[in-house]
FIKEMAR-14308 format. One record per residue (C-alpha): residue in three letters; residue number from 1; x, y, z. Coordinates in nm, 3 decimals, decimal comma. Layout:
% residues N
+---------+-----+---------+---------+---------+
| residuo | num |       u |       v |       w |
+---------+-----+---------+---------+---------+
|     ALA | NUM |       X |       Y |       Z |
...
+---------+-----+---------+---------+---------+
% end
This chain:
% residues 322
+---------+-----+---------+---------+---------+
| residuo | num |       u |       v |       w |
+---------+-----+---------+---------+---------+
|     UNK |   1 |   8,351 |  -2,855 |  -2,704 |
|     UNK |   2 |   8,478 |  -2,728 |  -2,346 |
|     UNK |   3 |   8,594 |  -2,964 |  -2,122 |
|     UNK |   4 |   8,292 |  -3,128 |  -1,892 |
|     UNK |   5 |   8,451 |  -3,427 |  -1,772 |
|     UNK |   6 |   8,139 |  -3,634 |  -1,672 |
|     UNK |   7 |   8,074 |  -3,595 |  -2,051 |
|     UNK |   8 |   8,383 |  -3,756 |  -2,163 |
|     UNK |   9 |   8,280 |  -4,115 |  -2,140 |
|     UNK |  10 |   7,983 |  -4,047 |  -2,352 |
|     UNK |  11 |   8,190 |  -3,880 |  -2,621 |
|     UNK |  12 |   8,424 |  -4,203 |  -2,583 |
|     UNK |  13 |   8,130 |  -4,424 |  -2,658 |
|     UNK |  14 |   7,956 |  -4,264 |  -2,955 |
|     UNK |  15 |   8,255 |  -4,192 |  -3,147 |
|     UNK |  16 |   8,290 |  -4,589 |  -3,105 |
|     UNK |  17 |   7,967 |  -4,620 |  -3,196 |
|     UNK |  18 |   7,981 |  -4,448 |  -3,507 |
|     UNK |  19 |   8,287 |  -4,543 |  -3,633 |
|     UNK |  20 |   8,187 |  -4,865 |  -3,625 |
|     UNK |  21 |   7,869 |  -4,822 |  -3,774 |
|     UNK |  22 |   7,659 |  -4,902 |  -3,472 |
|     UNK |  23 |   7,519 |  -4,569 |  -3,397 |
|     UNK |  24 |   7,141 |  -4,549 |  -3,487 |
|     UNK |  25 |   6,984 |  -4,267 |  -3,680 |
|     UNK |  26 |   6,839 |  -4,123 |  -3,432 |
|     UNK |  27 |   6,988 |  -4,043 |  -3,105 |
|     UNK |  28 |   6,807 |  -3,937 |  -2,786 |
|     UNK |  29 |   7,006 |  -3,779 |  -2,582 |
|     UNK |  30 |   6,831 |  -3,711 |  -2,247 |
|     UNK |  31 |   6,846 |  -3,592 |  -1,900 |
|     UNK |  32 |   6,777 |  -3,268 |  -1,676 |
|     UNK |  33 |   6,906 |  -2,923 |  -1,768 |
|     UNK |  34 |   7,246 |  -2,830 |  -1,666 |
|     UNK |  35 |   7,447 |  -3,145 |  -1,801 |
|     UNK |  36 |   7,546 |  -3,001 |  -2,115 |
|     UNK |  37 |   7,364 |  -3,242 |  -2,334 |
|     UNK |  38 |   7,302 |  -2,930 |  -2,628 |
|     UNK |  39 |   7,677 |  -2,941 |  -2,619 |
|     UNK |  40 |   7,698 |  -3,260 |  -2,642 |
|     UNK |  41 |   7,467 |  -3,329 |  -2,954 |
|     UNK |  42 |   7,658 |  -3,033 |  -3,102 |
|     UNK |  43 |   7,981 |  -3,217 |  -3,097 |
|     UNK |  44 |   7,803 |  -3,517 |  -3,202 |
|     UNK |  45 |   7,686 |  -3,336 |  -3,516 |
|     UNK |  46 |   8,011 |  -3,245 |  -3,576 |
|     UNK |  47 |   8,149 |  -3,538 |  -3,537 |
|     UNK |  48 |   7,931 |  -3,688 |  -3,787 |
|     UNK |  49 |   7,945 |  -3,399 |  -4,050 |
|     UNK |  50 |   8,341 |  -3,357 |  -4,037 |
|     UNK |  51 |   8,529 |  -3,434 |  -4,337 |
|     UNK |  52 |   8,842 |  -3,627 |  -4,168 |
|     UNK |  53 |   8,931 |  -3,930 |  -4,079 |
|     UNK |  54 |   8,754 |  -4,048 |  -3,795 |
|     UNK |  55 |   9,049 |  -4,056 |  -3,522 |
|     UNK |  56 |   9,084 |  -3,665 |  -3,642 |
|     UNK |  57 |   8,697 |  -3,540 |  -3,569 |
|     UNK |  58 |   8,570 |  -3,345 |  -3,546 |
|     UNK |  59 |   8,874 |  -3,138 |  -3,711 |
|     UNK |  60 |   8,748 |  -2,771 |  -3,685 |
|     UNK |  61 |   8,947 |  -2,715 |  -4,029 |
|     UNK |  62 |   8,777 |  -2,843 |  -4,332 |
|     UNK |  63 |   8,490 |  -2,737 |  -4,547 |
|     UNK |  64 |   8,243 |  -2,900 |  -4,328 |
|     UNK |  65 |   8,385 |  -2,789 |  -4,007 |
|     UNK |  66 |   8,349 |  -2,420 |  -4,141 |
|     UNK |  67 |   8,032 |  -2,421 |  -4,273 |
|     UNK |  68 |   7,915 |  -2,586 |  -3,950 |
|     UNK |  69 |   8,057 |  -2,347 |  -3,735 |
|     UNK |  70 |   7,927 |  -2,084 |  -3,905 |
|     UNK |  71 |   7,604 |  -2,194 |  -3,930 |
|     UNK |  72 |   7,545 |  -2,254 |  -4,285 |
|     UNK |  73 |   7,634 |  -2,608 |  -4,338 |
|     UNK |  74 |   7,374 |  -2,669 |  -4,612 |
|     UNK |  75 |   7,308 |  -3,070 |  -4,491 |
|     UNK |  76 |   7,244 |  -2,963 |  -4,100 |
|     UNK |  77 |   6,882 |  -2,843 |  -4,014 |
|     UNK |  78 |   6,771 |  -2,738 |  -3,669 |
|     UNK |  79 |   6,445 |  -2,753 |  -3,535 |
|     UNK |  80 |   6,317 |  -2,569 |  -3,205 |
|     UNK |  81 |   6,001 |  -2,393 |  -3,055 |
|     UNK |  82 |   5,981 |  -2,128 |  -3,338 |
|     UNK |  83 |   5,974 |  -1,736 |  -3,244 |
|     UNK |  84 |   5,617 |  -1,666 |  -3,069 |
|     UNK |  85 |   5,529 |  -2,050 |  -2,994 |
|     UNK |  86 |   5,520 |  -2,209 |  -2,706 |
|     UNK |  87 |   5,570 |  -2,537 |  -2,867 |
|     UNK |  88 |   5,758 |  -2,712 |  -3,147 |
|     UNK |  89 |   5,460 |  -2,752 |  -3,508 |
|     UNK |  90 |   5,416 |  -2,984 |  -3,724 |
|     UNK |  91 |   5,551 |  -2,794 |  -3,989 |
|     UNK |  92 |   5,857 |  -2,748 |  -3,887 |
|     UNK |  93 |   5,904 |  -3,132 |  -3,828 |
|     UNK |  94 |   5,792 |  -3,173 |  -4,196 |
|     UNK |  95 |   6,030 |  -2,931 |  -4,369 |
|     UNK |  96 |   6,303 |  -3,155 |  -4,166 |
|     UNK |  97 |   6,182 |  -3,437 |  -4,305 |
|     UNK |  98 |   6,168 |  -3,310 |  -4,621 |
|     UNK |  99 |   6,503 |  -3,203 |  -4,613 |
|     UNK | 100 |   6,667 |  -3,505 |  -4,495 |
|     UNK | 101 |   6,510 |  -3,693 |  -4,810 |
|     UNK | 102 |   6,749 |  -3,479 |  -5,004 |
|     UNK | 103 |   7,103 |  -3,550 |  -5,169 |
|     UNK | 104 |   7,391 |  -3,446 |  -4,929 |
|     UNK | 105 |   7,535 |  -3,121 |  -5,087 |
|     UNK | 106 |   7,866 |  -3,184 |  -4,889 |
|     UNK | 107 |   7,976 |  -3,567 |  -4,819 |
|     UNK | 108 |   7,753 |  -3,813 |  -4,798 |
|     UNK | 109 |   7,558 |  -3,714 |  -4,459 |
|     UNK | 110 |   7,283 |  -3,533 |  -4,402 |
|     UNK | 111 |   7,162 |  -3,411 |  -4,032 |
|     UNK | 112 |   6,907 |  -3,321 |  -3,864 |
|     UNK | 113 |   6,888 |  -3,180 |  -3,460 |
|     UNK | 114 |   6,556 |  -3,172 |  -3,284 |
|     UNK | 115 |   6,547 |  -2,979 |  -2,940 |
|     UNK | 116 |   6,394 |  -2,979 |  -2,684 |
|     UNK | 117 |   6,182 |  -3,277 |  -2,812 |
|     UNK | 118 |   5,984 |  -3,309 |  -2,562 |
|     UNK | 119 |   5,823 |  -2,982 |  -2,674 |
|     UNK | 120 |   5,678 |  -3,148 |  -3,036 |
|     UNK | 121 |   5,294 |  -3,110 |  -3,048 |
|     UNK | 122 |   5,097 |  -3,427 |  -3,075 |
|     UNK | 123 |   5,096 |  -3,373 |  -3,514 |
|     UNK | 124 |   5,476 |  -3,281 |  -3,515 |
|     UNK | 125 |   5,533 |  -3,613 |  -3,297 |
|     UNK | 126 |   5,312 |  -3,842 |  -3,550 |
|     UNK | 127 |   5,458 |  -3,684 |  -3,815 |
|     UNK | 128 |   5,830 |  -3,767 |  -3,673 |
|     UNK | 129 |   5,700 |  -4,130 |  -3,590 |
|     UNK | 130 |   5,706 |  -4,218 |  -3,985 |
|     UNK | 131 |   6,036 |  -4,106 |  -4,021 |
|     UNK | 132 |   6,186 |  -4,268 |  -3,747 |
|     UNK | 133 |   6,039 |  -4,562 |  -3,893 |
|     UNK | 134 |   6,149 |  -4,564 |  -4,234 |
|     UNK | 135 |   6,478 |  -4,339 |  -4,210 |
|     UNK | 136 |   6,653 |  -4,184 |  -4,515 |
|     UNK | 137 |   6,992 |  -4,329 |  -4,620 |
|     UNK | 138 |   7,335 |  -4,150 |  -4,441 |
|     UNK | 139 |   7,085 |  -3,932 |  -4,228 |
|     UNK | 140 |   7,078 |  -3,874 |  -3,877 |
|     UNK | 141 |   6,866 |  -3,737 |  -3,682 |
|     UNK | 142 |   6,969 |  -3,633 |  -3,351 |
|     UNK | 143 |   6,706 |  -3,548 |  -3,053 |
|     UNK | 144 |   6,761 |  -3,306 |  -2,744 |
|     UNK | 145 |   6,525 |  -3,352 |  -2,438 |
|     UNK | 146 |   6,500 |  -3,188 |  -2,085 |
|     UNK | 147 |   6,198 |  -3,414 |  -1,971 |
|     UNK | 148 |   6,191 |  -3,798 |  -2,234 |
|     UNK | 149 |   5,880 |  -3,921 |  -2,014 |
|     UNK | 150 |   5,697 |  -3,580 |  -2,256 |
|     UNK | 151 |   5,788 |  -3,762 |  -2,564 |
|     UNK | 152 |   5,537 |  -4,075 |  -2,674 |
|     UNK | 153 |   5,659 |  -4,363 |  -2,571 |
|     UNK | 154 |   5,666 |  -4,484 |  -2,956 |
|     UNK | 155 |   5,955 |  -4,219 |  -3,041 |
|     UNK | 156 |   6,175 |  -4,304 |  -2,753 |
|     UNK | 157 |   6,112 |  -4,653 |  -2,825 |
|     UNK | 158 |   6,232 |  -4,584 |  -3,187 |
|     UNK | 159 |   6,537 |  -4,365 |  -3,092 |
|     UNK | 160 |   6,927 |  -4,468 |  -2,922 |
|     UNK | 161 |   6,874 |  -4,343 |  -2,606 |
|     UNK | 162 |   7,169 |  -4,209 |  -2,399 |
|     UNK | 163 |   7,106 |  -4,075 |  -2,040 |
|     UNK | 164 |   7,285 |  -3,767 |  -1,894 |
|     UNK | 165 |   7,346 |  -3,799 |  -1,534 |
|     UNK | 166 |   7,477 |  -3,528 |  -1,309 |
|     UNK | 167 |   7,840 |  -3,660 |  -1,215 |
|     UNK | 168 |   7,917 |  -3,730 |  -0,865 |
|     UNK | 169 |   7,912 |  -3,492 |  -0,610 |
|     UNK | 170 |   8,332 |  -3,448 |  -0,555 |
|     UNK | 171 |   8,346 |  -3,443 |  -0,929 |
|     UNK | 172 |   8,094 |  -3,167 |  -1,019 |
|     UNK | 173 |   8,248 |  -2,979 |  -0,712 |
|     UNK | 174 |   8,589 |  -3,023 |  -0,809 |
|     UNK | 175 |   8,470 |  -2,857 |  -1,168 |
|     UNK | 176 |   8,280 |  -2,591 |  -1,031 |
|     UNK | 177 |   8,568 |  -2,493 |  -0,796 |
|     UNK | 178 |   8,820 |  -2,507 |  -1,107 |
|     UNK | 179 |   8,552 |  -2,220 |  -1,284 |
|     UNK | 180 |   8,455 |  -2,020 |  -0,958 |
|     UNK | 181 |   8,782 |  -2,064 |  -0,736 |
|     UNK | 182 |   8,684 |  -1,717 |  -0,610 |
|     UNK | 183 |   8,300 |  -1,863 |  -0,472 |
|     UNK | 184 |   8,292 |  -1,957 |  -0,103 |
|     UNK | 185 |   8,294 |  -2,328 |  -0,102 |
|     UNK | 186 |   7,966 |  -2,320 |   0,107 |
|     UNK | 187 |   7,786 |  -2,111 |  -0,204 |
|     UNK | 188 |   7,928 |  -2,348 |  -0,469 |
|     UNK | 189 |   7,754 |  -2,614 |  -0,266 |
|     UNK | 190 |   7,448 |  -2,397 |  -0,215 |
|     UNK | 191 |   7,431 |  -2,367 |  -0,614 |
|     UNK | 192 |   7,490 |  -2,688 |  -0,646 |
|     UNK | 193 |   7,204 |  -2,837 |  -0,407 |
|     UNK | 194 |   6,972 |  -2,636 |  -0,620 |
|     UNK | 195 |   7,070 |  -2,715 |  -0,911 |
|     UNK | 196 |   6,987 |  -3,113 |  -0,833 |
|     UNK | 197 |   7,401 |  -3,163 |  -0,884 |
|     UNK | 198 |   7,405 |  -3,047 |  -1,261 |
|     UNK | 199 |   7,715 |  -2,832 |  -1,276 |
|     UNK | 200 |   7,632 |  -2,617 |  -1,533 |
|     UNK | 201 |   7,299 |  -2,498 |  -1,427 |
|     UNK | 202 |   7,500 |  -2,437 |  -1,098 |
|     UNK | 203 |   7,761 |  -2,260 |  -1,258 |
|     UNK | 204 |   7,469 |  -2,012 |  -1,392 |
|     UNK | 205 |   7,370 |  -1,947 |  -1,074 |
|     UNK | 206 |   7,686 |  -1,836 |  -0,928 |
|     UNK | 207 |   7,804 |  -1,628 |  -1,260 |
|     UNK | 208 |   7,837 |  -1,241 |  -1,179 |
|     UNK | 209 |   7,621 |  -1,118 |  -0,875 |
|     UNK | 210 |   7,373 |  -1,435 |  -0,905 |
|     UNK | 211 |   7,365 |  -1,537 |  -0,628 |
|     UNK | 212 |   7,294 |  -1,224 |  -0,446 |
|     UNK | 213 |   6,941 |  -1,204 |  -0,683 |
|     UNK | 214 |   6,885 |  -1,507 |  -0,582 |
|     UNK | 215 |   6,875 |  -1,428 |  -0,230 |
|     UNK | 216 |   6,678 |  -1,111 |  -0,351 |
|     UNK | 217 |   6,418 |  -1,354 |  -0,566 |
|     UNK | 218 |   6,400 |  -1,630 |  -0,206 |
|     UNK | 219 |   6,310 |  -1,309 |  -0,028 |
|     UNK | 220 |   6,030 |  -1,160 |  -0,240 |
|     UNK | 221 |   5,878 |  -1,517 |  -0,274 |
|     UNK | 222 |   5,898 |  -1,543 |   0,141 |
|     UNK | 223 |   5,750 |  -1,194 |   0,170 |
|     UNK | 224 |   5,453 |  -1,218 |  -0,134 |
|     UNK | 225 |   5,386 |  -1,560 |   0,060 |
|     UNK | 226 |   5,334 |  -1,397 |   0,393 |
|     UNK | 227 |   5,092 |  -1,150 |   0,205 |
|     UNK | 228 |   5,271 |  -0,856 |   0,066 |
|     UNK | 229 |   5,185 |  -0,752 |  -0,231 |
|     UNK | 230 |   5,393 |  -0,775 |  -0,548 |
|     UNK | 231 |   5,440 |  -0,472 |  -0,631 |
|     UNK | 232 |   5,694 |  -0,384 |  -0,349 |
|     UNK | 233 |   5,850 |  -0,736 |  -0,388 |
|     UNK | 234 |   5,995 |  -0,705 |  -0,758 |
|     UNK | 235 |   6,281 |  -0,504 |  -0,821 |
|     UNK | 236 |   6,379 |  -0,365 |  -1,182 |
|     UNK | 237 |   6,675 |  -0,645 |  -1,253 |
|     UNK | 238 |   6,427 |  -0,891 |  -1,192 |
|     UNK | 239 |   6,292 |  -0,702 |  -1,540 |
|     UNK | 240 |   6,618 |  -0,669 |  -1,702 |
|     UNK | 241 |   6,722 |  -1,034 |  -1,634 |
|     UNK | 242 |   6,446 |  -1,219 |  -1,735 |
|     UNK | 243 |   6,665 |  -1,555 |  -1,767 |
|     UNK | 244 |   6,829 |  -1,584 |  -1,432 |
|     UNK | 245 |   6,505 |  -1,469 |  -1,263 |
|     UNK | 246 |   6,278 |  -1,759 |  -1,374 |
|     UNK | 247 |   6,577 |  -1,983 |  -1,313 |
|     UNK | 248 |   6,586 |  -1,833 |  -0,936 |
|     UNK | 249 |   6,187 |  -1,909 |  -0,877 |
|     UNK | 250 |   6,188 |  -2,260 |  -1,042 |
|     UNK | 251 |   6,489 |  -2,309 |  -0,810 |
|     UNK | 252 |   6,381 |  -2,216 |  -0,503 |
|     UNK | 253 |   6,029 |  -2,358 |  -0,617 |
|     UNK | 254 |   6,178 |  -2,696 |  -0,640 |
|     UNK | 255 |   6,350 |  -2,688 |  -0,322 |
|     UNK | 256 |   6,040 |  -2,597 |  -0,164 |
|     UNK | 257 |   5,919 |  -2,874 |  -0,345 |
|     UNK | 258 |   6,143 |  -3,118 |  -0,204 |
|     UNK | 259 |   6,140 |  -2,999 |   0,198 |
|     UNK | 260 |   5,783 |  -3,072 |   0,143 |
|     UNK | 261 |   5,839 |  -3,416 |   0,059 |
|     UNK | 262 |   6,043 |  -3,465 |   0,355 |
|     UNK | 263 |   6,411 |  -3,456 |   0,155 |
|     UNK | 264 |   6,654 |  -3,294 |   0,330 |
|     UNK | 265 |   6,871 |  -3,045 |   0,135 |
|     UNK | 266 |   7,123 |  -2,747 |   0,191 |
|     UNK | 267 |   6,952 |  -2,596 |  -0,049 |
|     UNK | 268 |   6,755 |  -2,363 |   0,140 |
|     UNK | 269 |   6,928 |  -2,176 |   0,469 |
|     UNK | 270 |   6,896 |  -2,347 |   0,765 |
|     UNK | 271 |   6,577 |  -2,340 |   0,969 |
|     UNK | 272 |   6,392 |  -2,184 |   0,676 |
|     UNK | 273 |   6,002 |  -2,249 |   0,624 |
|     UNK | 274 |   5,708 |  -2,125 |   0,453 |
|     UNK | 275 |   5,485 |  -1,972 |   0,596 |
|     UNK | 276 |   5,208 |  -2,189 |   0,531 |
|     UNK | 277 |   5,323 |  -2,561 |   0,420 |
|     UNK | 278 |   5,138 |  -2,616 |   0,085 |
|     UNK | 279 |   5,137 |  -2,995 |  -0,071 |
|     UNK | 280 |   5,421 |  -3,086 |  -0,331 |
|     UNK | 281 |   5,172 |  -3,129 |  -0,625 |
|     UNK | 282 |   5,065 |  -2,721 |  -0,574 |
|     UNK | 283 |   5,433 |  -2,649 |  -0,551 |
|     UNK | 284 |   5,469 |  -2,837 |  -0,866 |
|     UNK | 285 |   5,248 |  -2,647 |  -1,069 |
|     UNK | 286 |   5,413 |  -2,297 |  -1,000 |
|     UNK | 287 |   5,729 |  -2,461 |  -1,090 |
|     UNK | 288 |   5,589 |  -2,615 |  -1,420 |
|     UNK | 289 |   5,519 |  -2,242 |  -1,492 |
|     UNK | 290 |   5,811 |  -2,132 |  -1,328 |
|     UNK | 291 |   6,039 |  -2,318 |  -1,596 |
|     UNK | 292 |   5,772 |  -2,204 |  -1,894 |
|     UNK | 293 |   5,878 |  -1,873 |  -1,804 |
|     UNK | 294 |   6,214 |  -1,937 |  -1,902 |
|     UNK | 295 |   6,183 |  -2,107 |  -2,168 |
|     UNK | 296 |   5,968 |  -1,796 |  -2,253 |
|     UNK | 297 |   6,251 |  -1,555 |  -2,110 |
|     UNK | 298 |   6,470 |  -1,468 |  -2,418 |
|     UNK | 299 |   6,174 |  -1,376 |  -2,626 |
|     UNK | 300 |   6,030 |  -1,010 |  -2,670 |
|     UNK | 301 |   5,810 |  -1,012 |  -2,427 |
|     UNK | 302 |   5,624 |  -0,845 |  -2,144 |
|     UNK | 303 |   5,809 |  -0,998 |  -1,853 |
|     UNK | 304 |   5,710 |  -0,831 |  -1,598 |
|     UNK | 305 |   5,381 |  -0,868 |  -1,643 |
|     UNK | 306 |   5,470 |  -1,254 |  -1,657 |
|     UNK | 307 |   5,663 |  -1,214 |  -1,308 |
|     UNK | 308 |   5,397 |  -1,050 |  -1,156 |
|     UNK | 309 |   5,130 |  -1,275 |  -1,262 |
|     UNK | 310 |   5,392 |  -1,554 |  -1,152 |
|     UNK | 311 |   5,418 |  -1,409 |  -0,809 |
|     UNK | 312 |   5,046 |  -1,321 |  -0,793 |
|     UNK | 313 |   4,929 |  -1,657 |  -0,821 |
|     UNK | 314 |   5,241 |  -1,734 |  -0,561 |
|     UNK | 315 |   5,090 |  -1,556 |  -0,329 |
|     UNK | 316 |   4,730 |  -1,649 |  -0,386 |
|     UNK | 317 |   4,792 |  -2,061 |  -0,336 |
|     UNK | 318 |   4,930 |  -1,903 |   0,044 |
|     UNK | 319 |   4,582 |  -1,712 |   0,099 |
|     UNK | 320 |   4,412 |  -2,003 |   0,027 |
|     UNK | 321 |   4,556 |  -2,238 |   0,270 |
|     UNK | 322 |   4,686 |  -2,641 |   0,169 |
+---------+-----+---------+---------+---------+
% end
């Protein structure tokens, strides 16, 4: 695991957790994007699965390690939002069960990693409940979630929750300017206004020429807002980098989102408005589909066609009036 230190106190207190047998079977680990929390359950899992001695893992050397790291550890099972869905079945939460009932092949543990959670249909979430309720022996199951108030209040209930905060703001700059020493300090604190302080969501806006589409994305979503029409506001990387583009408009979306409210942020440049105000809870629902977009952004899809829809209906809430 790299080194994030506003994760380090975490590690510190799970490893004491589980070495002295006080960590429950089924850890939440929650809090916005950006934190590192994936990283985080995956050194968990590790942690748990290694072979060692405890003061020694996770040791990156022995059968388990291996197997781990090369993704065929035979007692770990993942479980996400499978190819073509836009959520996580109940299928797939049964097979996990299923296989958690079964003998450890390697040790005596038996894992199981659930993310993001929050995106378990009603069915997969009942089906989870039982389990969390009557857990199999030396199994763990560990849970990933963006967005906990999405999960039914019975499975957080039921899980170890641990909260992810972003880190102060002089330590998440002080890491950001240790990765992007060659960033003008005023964009690394640009980045990290919009990315609500979470340094590694910030850290993916600044990487290669990111911030430059950003300003490109900020000015199609001023101009498609002020009536243009999409088609002249797009340009073909918005196409060919599906990921950073949806990341841009839920971005900027949000920050919208918040001048509305009245929050002042450095987000946005100074003096900057839109050109009609529109109430948070509209801005809110083109960011809800701003951030299904990326979630939808590494699949095979038609993305611009998505993008242009996006910024259609943009543009539309602006024709409309508040």
């Amino acid at each position: 695991m790299r080194n994030y230190p506003w994760l380090q106190a975490h590690q510190q207190r799970l490893a004491l957790a589980l070495d002295s047998g006080r960590l429950g079977h089924a850890p939440l680990l929650s809090g916005p994007p950006g934190l590192g929390k994936r990283e985080l359950a995956e050194w968990l899992l590790a942690r748990i699965l290694c072979l060692a001695e405890p003061g020694q893992a996770p040791c990156g050397q022995c059968r388990a390690c291996e197997l781990r790291s090369s993704g065929t550890h035979p007692d770990l099972f993942r479980v996400g939002i499978p190819e073509e869905k836009s959520e996580i079945p109940v299928d797939s939460v049964r097979d996990l069960i299923a296989s958690l009932q079964l003998t450890p092949s390697i040790g005596h543990r038996r894992l199981g990693l659930i993310e993001p959670a929050e995106s378990m249909n009603r069915n997969a979430a009942n089906a989870l409940l039982k389990t969390l309720e009557e857990p199999a022996a030396n199994a763990w199951l560990i849970l990933v979630s963006h967005r906990p108030e999405r999960l039914p209040a019975t499975i957080r209930s039921r899980c170890q929750q641990l909260t992810v905060r972003p880190p102060e703001p002089p330590e998440a700059d002080a890491w950001l300017a240790s990765q992007y020493s060659k960033h003008p300090p005023a964009e690394r604190s640009r980045a990290l206004s919009l990315a609500a302080g979470a340094p590694l969501a910030a850290a993916e806006l600044l990487d290669g020429d990111g911030m430059h589409l950003g300003r490109q994305v900020l000015d199609a979503m001023l101009a498609v807002a002020s009536g243009a029409p999409v088609s002249s506001a797009t340009s073909a990387q918005w196409q060919s980098d599906p990921v950073r583009t949806w990341t841009w408009l839920a971005c900027w979306t949000a920050a919208f989102m918040r001048q509305a409210h009245g929050l002042d942020s450095d987000a946005l440049p100074a003096g900057l408005q839109l050109p009609v105000a529109l109430p948070g809870s509209r801005l809110a629902g083109h960011w809800e589909q701003a951030l299904q977009g990326r979630r939808l952004a590494e699949r095979a899809l038609r993305h611009d066609l998505l993008l242009g829809k996006w910024l259609l209906e943009w543009g539309q809430s602006f024709q409309s009036g508040p």
